[in-house]
N, C-alpha and C positions, 0 to 999 in steps of 0.2 A: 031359037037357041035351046039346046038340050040341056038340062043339068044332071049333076052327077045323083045318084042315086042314094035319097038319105043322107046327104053331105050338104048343107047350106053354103052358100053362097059367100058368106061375113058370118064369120064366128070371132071371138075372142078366146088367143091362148093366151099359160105363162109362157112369160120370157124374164130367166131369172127369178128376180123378185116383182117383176113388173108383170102387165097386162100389153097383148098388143092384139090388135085389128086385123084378120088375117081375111083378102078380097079373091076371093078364085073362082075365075068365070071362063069361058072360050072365046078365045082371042073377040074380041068386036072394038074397032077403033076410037070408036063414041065412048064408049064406057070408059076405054084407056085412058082418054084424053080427060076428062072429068075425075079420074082418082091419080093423075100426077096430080094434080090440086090439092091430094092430102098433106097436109106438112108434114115432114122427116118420113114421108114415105119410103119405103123400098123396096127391090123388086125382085125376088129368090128366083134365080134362072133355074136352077135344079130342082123345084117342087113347080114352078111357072106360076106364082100366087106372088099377090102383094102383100105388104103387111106395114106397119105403124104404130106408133105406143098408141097403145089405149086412153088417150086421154080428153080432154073435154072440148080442146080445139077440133083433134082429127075426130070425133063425135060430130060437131057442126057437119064437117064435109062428108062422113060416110053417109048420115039423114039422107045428105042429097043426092048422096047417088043413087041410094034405095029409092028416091025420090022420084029421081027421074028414068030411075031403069026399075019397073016394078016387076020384070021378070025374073030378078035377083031377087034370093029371098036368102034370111039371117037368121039365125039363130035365137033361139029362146032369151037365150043369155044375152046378146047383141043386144034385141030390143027392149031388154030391162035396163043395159047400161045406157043407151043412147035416152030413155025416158029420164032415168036419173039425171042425163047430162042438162036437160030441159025441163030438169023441176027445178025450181028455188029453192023448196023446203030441204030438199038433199044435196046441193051444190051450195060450195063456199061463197062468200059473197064477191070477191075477186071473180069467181065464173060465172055468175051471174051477171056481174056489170059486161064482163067483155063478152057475153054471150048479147047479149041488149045490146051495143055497141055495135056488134058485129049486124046484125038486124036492122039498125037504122040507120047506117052507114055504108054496107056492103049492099044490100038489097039481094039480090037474088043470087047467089053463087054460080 
C-alpha cells in the first residue's frame, strides 16, 4: 500500500464548531470493511476519504483500525485525541464508564 506523501492517513479537521475524523487510504476491502464500523460515519465520494465526528465512541473504533492496519498512520494530533479518549483523568466520567463497558462486553471489535 502506497501513502500519500506527507499526508497521514487519519487526521482530525474542523467541521463547523465540531471535530471530525477524516480516514483516506487506497481502496483495500479489509480496511473498508472495519471503518463502516465507525458510528455516523460517512463517505465523501468527491475527496474518496471517510470521515465521522470526533468523538470518544468513533475514537474506540478508529484505535482499531490503526490497530489492525499499522500500515495507516495518523496524525500528531489524532494520536493525542485518541490517548485523551483512553485516559480517565481527561474524559468525563460518562466516557469512561461506557469506554469500560465497551471493553468487557464487546471484547475485541
Amino acid at each position: 500500500m502506497e501513502l500519500a506523501p506527507d499526508h497521514p492517513n487519519v487526521e482530525l479537521r474542523p467541521h463547523g464548531e465540531d471535530r471530525i475524523v477524516v480516514l483516506a487510504f487506497p481502496y483495500d476491502p479489509h480496511i473498508v470493511n472495519v471503518v463502516r464500523g465507525i458510528p455516523s460515519r460517512q463517505f465523501d465520494w468527491d475527496r474518496k476519504e471517510w470521515w465521522a465526528p470526533a468523538d470518544d465512541w468513533a475514537a474506540v473504533h478508529v484505535a482499531d483500525v490503526l490497530e489492525r492496519f499499522p500500515e495507516l498512520s495518523a496524525s500528531a494530533e489524532v494520536d493525542t485525541w485518541l490517548a485523551s479518549a483512553f485516559d480517565p483523568k481527561g474524559a468525563s466520567a460518562a466516557n469512561v464508564e461506557a469506554i469500560n463497558k465497551l471493553a468487557e462486553t464487546a471484547g475485541k471489535l
